[in-house]
GUSEPA-440071 format. One record per residue (C-alpha): x, y, z; residue in three letters; residue number from 1. Coordinates in Angstrom, 1 decimal, m for minus. Each point is the difference from the previous one (the first is absolute). Layout:
! GUSEPA-440071
px:X | py:Y | pz:Z | residu:ala | num:NUM
...
//
This chain:
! GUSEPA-440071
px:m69.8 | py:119.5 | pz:306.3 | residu:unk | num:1
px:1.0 | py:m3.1 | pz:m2.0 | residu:unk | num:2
px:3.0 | py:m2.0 | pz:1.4 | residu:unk | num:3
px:3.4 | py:0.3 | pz:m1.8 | residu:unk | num:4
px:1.2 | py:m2.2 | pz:m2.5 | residu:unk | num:5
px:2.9 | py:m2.1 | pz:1.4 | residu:unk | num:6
px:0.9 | py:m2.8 | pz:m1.9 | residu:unk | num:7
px:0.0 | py:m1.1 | pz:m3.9 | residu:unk | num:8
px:1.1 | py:m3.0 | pz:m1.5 | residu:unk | num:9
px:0.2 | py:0.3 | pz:m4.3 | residu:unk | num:10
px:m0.4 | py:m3.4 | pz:m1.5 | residu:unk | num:11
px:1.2 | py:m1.1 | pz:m3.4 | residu:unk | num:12
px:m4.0 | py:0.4 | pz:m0.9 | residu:unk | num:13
px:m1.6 | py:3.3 | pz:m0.6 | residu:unk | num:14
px:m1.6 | py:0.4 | pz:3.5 | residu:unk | num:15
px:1.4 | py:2.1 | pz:2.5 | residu:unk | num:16
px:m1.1 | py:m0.4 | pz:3.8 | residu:unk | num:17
px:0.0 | py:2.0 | pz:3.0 | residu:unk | num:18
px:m0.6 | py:0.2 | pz:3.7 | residu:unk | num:19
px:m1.3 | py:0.7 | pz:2.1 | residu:unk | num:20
px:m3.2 | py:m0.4 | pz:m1.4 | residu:unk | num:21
px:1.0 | py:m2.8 | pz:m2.5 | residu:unk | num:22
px:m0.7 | py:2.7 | pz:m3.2 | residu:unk | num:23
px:0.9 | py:m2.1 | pz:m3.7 | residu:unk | num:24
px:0.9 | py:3.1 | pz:m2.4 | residu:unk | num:25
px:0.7 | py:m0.5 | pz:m3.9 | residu:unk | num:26
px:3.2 | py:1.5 | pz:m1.4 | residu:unk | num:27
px:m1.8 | py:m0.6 | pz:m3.4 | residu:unk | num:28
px:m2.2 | py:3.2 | pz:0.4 | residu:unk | num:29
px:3.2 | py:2.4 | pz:0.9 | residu:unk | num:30
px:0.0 | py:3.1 | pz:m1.6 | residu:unk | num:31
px:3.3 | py:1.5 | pz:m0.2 | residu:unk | num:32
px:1.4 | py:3.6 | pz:0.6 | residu:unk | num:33
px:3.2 | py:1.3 | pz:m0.5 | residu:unk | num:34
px:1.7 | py:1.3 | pz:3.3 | residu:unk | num:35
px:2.2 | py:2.4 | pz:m1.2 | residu:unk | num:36
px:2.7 | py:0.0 | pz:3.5 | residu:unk | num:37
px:0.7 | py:m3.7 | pz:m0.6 | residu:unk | num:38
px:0.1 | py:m2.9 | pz:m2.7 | residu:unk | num:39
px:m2.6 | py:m1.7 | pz:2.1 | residu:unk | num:40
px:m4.0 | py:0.7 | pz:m0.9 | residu:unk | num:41
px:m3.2 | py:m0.3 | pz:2.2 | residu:unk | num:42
px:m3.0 | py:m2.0 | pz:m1.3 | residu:unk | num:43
px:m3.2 | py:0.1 | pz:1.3 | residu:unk | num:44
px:m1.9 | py:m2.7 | pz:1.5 | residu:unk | num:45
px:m3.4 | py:m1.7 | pz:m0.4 | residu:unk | num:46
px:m0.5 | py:m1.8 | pz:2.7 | residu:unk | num:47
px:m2.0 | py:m3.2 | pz:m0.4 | residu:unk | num:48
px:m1.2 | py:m1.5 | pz:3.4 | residu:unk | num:49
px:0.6 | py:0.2 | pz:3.5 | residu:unk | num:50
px:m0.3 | py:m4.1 | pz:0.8 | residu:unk | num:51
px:m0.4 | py:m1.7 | pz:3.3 | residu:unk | num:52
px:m0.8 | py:m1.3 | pz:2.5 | residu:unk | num:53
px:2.1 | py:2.2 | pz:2.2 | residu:unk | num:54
px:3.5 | py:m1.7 | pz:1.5 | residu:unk | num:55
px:m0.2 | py:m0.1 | pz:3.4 | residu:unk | num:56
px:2.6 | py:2.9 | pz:0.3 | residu:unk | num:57
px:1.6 | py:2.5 | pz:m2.4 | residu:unk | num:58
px:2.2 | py:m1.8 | pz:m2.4 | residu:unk | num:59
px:3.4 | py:0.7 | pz:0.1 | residu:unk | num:60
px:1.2 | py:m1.8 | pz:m3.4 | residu:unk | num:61
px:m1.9 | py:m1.5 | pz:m2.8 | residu:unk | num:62
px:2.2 | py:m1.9 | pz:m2.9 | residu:unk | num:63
px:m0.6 | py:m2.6 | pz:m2.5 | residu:unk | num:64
px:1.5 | py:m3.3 | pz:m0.7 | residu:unk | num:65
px:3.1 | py:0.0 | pz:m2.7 | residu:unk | num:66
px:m0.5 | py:m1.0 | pz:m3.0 | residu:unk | num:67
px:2.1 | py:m3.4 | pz:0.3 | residu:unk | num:68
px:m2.7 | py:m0.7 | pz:3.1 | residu:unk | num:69
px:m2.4 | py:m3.4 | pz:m0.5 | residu:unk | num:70
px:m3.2 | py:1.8 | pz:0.7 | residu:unk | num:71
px:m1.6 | py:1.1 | pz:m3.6 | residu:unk | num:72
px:m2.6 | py:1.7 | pz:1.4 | residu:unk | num:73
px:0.2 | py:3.9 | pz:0.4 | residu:unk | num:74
px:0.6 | py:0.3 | pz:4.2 | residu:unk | num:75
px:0.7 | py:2.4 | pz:2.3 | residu:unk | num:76
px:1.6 | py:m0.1 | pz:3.6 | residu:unk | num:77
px:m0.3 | py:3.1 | pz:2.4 | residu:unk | num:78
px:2.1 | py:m0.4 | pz:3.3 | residu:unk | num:79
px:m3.0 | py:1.0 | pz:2.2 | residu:unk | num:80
px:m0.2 | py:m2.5 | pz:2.8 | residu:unk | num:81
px:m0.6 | py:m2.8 | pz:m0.7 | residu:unk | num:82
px:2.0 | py:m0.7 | pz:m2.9 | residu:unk | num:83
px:m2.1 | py:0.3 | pz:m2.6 | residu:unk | num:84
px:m0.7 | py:m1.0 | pz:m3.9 | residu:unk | num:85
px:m2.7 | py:1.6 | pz:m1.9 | residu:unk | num:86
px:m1.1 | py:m1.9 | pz:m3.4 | residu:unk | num:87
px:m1.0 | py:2.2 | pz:m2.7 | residu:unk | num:88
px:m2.9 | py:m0.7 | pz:m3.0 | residu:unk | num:89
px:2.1 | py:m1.4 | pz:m3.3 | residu:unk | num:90
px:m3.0 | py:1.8 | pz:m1.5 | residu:unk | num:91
px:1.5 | py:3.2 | pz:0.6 | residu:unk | num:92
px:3.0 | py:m1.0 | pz:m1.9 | residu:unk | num:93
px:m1.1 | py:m2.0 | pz:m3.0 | residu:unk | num:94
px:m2.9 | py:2.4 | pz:m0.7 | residu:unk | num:95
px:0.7 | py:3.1 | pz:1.4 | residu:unk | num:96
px:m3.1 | py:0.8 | pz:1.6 | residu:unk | num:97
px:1.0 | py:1.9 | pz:2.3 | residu:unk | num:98
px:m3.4 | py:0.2 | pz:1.8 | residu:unk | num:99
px:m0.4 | py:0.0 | pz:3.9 | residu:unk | num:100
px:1.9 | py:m2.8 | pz:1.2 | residu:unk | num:101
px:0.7 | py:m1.8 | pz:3.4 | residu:unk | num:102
px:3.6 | py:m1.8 | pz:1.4 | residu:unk | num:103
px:m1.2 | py:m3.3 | pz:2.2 | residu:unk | num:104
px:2.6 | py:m0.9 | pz:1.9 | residu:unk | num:105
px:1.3 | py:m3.6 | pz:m0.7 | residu:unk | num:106
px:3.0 | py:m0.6 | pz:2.5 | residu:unk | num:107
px:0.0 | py:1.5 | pz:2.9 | residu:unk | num:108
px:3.9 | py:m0.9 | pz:2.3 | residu:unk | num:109
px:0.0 | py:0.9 | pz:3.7 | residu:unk | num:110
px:3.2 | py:m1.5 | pz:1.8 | residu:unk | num:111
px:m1.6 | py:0.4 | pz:3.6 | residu:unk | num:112
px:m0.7 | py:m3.5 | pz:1.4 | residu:unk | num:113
px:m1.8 | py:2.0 | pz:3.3 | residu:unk | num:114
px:m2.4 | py:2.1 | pz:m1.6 | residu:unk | num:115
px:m1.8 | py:1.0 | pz:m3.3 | residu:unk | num:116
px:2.1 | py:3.3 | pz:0.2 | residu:unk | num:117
px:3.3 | py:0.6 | pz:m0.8 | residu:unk | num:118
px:2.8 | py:2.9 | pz:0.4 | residu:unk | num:119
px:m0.5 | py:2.7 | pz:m2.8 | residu:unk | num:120
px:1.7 | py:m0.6 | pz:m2.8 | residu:unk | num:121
px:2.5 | py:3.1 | pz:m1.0 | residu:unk | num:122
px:0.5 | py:m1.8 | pz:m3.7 | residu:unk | num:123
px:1.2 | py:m2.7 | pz:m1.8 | residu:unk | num:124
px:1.3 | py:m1.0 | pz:m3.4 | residu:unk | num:125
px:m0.4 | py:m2.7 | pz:m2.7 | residu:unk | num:126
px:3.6 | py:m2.4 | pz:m0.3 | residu:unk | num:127
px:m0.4 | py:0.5 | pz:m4.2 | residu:unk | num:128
px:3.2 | py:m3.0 | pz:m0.2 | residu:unk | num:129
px:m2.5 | py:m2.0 | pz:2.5 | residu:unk | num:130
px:m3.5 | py:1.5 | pz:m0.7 | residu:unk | num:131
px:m1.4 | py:m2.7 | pz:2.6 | residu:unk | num:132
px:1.8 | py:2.4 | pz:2.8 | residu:unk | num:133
px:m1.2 | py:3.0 | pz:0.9 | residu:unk | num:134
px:1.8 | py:1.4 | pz:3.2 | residu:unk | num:135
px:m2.1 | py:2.3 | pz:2.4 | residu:unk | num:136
px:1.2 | py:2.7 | pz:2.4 | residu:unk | num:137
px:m2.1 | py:0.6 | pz:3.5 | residu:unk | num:138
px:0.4 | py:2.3 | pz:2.8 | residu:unk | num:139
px:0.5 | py:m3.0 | pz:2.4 | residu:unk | num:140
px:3.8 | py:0.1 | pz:m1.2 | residu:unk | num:141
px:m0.2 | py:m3.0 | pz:m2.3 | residu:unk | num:142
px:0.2 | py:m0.7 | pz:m3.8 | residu:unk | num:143
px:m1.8 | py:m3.2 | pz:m1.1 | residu:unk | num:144
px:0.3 | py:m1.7 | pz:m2.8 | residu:unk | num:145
px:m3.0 | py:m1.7 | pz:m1.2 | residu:unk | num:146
px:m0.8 | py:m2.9 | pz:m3.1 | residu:unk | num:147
px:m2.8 | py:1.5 | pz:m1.9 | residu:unk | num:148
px:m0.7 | py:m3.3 | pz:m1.6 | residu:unk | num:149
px:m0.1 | py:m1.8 | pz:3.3 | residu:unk | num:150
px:m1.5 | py:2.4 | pz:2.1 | residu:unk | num:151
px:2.5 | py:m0.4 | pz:2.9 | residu:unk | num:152
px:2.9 | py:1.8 | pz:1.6 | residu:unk | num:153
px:3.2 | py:m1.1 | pz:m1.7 | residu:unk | num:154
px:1.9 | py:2.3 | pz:3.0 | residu:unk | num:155
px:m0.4 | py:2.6 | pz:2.1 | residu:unk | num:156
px:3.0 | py:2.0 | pz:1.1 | residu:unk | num:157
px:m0.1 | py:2.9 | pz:3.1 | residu:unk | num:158
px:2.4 | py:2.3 | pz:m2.5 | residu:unk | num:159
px:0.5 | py:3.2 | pz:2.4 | residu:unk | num:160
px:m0.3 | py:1.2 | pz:3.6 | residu:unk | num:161
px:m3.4 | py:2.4 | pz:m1.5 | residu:unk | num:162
px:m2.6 | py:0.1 | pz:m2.1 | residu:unk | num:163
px:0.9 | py:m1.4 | pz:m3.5 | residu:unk | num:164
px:m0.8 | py:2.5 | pz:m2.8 | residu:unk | num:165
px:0.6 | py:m0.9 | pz:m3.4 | residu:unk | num:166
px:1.6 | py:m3.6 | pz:m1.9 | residu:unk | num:167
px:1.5 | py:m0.3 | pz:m3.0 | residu:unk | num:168
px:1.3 | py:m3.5 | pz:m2.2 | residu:unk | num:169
px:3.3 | py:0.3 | pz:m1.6 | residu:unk | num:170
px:0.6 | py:m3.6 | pz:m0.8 | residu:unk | num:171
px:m2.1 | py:m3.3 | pz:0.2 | residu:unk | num:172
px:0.7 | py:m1.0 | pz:3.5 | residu:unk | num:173
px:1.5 | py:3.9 | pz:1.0 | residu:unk | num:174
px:m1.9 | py:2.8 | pz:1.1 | residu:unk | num:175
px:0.6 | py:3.2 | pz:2.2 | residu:unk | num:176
px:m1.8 | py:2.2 | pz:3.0 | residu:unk | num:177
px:m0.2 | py:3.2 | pz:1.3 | residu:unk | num:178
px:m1.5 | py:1.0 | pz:3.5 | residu:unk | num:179
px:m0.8 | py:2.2 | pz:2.3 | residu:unk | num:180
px:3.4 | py:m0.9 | pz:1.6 | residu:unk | num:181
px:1.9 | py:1.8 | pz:m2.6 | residu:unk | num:182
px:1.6 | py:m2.7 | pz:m1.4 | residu:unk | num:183
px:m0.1 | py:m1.6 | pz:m3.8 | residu:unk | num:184
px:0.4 | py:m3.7 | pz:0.4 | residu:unk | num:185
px:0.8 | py:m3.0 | pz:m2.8 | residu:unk | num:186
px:m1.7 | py:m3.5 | pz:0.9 | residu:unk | num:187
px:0.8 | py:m3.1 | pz:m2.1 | residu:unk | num:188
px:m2.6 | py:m3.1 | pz:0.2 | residu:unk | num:189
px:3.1 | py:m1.9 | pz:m0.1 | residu:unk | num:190
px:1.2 | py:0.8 | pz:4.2 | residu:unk | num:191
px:m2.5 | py:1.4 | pz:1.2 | residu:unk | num:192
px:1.7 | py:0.6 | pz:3.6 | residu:unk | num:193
px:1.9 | py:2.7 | pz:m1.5 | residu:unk | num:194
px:m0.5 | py:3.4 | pz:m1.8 | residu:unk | num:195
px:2.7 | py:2.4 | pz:m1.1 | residu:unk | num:196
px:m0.6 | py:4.2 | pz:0.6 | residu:unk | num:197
px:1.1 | py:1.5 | pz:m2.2 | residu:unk | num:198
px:m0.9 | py:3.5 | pz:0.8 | residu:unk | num:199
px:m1.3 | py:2.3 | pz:3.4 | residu:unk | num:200
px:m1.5 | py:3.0 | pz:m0.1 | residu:unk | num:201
px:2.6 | py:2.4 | pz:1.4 | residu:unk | num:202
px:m2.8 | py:1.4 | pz:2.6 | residu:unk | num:203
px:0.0 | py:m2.6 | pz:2.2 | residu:unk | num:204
px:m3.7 | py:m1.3 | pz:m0.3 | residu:unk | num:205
px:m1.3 | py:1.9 | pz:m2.8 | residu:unk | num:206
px:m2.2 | py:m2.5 | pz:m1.8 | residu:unk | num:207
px:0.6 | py:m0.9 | pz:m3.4 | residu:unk | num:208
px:m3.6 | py:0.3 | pz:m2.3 | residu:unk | num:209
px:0.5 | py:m1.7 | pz:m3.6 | residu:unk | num:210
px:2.5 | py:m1.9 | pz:m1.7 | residu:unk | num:211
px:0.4 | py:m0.6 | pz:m3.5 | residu:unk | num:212
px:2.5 | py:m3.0 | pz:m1.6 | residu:unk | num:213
px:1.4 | py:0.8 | pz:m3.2 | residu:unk | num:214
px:m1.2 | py:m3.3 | pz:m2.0 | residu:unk | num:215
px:2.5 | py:1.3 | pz:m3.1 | residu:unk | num:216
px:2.9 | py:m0.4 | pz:2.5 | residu:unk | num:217
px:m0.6 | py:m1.5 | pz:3.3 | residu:unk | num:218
px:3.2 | py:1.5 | pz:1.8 | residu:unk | num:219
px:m2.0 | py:2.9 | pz:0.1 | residu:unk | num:220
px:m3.4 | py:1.0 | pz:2.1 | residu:unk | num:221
px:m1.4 | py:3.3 | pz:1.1 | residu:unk | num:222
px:m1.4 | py:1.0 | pz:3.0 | residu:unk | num:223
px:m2.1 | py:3.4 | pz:1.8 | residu:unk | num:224
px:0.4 | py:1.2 | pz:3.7 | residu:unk | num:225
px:m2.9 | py:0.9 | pz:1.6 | residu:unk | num:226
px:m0.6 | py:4.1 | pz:m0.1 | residu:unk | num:227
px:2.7 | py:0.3 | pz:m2.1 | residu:unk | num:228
px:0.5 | py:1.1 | pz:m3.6 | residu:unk | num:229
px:3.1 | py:m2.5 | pz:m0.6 | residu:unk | num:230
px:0.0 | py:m2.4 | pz:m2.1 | residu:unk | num:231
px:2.6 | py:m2.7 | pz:0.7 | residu:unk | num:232
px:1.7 | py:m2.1 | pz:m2.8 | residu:unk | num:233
px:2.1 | py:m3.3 | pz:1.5 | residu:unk | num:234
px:2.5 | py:m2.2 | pz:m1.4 | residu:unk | num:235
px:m0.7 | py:m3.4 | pz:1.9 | residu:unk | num:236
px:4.2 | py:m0.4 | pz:m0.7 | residu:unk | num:237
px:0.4 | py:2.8 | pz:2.1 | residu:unk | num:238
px:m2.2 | py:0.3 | pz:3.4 | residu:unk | num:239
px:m0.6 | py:2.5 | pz:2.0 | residu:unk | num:240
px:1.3 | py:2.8 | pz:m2.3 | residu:unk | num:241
px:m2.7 | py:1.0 | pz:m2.6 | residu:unk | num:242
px:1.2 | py:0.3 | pz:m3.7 | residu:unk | num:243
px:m1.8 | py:3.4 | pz:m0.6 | residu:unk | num:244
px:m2.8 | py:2.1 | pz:1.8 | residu:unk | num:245
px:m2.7 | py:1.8 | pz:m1.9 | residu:unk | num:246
px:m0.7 | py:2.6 | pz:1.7 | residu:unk | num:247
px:m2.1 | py:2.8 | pz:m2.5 | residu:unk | num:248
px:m3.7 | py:m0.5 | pz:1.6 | residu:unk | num:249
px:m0.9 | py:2.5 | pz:2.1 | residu:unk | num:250
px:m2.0 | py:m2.0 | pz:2.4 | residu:unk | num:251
px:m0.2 | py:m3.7 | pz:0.9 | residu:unk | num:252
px:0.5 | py:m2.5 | pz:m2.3 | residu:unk | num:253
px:m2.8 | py:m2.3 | pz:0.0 | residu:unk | num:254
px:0.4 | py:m2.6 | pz:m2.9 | residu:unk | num:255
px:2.8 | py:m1.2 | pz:m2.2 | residu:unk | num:256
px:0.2 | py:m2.4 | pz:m3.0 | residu:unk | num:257
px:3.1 | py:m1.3 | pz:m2.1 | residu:unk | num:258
px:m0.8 | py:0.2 | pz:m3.7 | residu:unk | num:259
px:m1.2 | py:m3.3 | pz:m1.4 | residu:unk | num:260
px:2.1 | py:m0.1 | pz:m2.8 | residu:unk | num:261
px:3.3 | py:2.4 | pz:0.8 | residu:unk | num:262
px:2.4 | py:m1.0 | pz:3.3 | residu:unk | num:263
px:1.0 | py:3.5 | pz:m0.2 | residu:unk | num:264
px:m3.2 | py:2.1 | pz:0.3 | residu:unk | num:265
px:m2.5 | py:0.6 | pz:2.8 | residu:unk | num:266
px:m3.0 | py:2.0 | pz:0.9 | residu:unk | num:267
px:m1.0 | py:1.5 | pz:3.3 | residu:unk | num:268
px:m3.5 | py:1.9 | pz:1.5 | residu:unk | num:269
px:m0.4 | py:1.5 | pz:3.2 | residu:unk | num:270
px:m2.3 | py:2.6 | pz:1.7 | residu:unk | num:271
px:1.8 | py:3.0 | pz:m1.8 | residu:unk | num:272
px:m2.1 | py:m1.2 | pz:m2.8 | residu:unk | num:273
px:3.0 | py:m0.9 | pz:m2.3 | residu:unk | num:274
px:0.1 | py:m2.8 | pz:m1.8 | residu:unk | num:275
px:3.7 | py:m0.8 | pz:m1.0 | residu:unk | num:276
px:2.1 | py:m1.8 | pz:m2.4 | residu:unk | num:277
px:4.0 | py:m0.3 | pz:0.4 | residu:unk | num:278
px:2.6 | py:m1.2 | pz:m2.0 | residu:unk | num:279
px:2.7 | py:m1.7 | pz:2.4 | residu:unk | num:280
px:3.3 | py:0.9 | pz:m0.9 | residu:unk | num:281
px:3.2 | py:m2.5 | pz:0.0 | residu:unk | num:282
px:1.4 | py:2.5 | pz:2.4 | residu:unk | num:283
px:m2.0 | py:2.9 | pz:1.6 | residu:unk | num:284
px:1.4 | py:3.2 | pz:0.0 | residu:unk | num:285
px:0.6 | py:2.3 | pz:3.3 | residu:unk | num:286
px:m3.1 | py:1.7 | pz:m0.4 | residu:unk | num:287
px:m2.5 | py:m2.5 | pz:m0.1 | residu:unk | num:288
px:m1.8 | py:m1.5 | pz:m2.7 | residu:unk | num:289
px:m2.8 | py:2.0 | pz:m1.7 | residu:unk | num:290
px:m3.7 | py:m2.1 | pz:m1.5 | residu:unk | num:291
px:0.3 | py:m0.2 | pz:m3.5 | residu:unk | num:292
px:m3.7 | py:0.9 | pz:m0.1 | residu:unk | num:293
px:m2.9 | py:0.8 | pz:2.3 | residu:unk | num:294
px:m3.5 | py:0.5 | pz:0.5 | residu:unk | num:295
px:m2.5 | py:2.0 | pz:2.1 | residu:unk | num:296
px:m3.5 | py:m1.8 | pz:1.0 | residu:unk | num:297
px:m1.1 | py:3.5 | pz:2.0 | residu:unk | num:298
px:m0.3 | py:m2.8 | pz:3.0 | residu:unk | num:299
px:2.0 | py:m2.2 | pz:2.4 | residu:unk | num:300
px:0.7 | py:m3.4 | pz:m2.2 | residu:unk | num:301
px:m0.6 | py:m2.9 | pz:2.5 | residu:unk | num:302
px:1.4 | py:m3.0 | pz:m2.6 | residu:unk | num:303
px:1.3 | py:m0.7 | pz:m3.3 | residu:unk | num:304
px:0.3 | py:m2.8 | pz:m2.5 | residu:unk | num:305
px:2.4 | py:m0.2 | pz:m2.6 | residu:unk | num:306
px:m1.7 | py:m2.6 | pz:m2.7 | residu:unk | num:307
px:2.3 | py:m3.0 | pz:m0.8 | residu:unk | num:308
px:m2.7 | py:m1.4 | pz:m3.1 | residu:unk | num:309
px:0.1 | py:3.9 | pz:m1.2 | residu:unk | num:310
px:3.2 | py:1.7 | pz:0.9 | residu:unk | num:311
px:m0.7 | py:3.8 | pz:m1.3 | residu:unk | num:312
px:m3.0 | py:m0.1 | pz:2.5 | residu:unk | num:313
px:0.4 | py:1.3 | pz:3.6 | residu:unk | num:314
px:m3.1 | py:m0.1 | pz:2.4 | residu:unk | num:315
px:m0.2 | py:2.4 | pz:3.1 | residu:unk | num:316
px:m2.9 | py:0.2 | pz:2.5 | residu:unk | num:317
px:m0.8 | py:3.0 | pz:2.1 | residu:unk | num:318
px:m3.4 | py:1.1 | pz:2.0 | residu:unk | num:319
px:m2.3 | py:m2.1 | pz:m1.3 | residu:unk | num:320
px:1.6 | py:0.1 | pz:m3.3 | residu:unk | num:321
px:1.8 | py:m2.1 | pz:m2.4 | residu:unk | num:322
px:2.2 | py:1.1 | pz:m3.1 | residu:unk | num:323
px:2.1 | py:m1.2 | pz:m2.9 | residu:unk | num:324
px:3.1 | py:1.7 | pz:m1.4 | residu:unk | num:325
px:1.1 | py:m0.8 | pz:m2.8 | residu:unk | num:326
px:4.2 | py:0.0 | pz:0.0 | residu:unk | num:327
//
């Protein structure tokens, strides 16, 4: 049975990878179909390689440098241990043969002094204010920050008391945590001996998954409870109490994304096969807040990307699958 697909960065360029097997897709050869139950459709996918050589262990994030970042050439990072960049053929781009190809690695970042090996990696996330950073989450506890143009450590923080499952940049020097210790945590470069909380999971150690910062308007960020079909919207004025909870999936919530271009819209996927879109409202009413649109993949969705270069174009993976819905 082929493994699932878990991860998907969508670059500004007309490639779309994903993981675990390091698949490039083309949304260029989509053909669309109207999906009647929602103002989302489903393309289908040609896919056009399956690229190695094989990461060392299933990647858990893959993302590409923003488009204010130094490096020109078209690269790839995938936050299987080590840290890794992948350089892709400018052939593929400037002449669009999209034959077999093959990533080479070019950089690969491993902050373990001891040994060649190095705690796995849970994610990480391109600073697009700094694109030198990229900051990298790791089951060990810690964050570290790293300078891609150096090839060092710029810092490595132990965030939380557990595992360390998702990061996210808000501003240049800020980003924020979430852990297996329930806990949402705000770091700033700046002092690094302190972090603020500024939310728990009301189960006492119920480990928080994903979390999403809403780049449109940084005092808010989303986050998703493991086994739970809550989504949790915070205002970083107001800890420990969330804003709103989206709670219309009918099984866990797996992924979440802000959308690129709106500060008050947001999609969801979980293993109730939904995909999601909600409108936030200024205040929510007493019965919840309903998705302004939705639709069904017939699988549990593992991830989504909402495109920042091409905002009407939402990507979702499940089984081994990959598909883009067009808002």
């Amino acid at each position: 049975m082929s493994p699932p697909t878990l991860c998907m960065p969508w670059p500004s360029l007309p490639l779309l990878p994903a993981s675990p097997t390091i698949t490039i897709v083309s949304p260029s050869v989509a053909s669309l179909k109207s999906t009647p139950t929602a103002s989302i459709f489903s393309p289908s996918i040609r896919t056009l390689s399956a690229l190695g050589p094989t990461p060392p262990s299933p990647s858990s994030t893959h993302t590409h440098p923003p488009n204010s970042c130094s490096i020109r050439t078209p690269t790839l990072r995938s936050a299987s241990p080590p840290l890794t960049s992948w350089l892709l053929p400018v052939t593929i781009f400037v002449y669009g043969k999209f034959g077999k190809i093959r990533l080479s690695p070019f950089q690969l970042l491993n902050n373990s002094k001891t040994s060649e090996f190095s705690a796995p990696l849970t994610s990480f996330d391109w600073n697009e204010i700094e694109p030198k950073r990229i900051g990298t989450s790791s089951i060990d506890t810690t964050c570290t920050i790293w300078d891609i143009e150096k090839g060092v450590v710029e810092t490595q923080l132990i965030a939380h008391d557990k595992e360390v499952y998702d990061i996210a940049w808000g501003e240049a020097r800020v980003f924020a945590s979430v852990s297996a210790d329930g806990s949402v945590r705000i770091f700033d470069l700046r002092d690094k001996e302190h972090s603020t909380i500024i939310y728990e999971s009301p189960q006492p150690d119920t480990p928080l998954l994903r979390l999403a910062w809403n780049k449109q308007d940084l005092r808010y960020m989303a986050t998703i409870l493991m086994d739970s079909n809550k989504i949790v919207i915070l205002d970083i004025r107001s800890p420990t109490m969330p804003v709103a909870e989206l709670e219309r999936h009918h099984a866990s919530v797996n992924a979440v994304a802000w959308a690129p271009q709106s500060c008050r819209h947001i999609c969801s996927a979980g293993d109730d096969s939904q995909a999601l879109i909600w409108e936030l409202p200024t205040v929510a009413g007493p019965n919840g807040i309903d998705p302004l649109s939705m639709y069904s993949a017939g699988c549990e969705i593992n991830q989504l990307q909402w495109s920042a270069a091409q905002p009407d174009w939402i990507a979702i993976a499940f089984s081994n699958k990959m598909q883009l819905l067009k808002v």
